[in-house]
N, C-alpha and C positions, 0 to 999 in steps of 0.2 A: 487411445485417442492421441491424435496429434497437434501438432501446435505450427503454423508456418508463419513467418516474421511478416510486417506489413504495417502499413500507415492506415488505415482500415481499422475500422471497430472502437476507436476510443470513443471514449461516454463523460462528461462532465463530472465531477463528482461534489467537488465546489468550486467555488471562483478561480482559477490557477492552477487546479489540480485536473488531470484526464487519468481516467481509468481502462484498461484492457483487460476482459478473459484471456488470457491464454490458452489454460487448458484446465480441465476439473474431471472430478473420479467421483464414488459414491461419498468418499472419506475428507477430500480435500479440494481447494481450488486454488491455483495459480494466477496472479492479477499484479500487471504491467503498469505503475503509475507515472505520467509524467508530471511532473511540478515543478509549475515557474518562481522565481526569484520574486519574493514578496508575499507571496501565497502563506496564509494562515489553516492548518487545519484545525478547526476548533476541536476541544475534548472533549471525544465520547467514548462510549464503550458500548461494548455488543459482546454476545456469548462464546463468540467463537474464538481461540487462540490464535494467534498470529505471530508468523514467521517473516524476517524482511531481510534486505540485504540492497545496500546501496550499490548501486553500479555508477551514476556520476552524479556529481556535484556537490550538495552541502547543507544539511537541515538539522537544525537544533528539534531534537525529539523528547517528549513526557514521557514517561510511564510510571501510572502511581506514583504521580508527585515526586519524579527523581528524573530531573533534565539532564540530556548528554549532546555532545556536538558529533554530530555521524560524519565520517570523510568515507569515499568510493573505497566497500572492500569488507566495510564494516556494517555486521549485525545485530540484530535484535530480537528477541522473544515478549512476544503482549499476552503473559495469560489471559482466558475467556474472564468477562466481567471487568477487569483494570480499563480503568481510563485513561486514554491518551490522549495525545495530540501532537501537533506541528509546526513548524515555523518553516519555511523553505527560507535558506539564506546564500544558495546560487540555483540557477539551473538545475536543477536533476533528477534522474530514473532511480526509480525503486521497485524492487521484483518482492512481491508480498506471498503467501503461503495462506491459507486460512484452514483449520480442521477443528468442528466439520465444516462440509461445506458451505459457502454462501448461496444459499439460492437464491437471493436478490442478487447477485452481479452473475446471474447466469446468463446468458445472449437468448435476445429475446430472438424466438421465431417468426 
């Protein structure tokens, strides 16, 4: 599968936050977030592991109860089941990983 760049395909996810498939396999899916300045991700968790990697801006992140400040460049791993969450505290893109995969944030036909 391939992936081609575009303003096209974001999805709401909560207030401030948009979401994008990128691309997805039987194992894994790739998901494009953009999130604005103020945005609140509240703390959930779900089964699936997760992989991220800030590309810009600035959010103070959870994970099981152990808060970090993310600057562009810097990663993180959310074992399946841990709880997170969010704070957006500028502007910015986050390239996430999920395995397995999400079938909920699959692009509906």
């Amino acid at each position: 599968m391939f992936g081609k760049s575009g303003t096209d395909g974001y999805l709401p996810a909560v207030e401030g936050i948009e979401r994008k498939t990128l691309v997805y396999g039987g194992n894994t899916l790739m998901t494009e977030f953009l999130l604005k300045k103020g945005s609140l991700l509240p703390l959930h968790a779900h089964p699936q592991e997760q992989t991220g990697y800030l590309v810009r801006g600035r959010i103070r992140l959870v994970i099981a109860g152990e808060t970090r400040e993310m600057l562009p460049g810097d990663s993180w791993c959310i074992p399946g089941g841990a709880e997170h969450g969010a704070e957006v505290l500028q502007d910015s893109v986050a390239i996430e990983v999920f395995s397995p995969r999400r079938d909920d944030y699959l692009p509906q036909e």
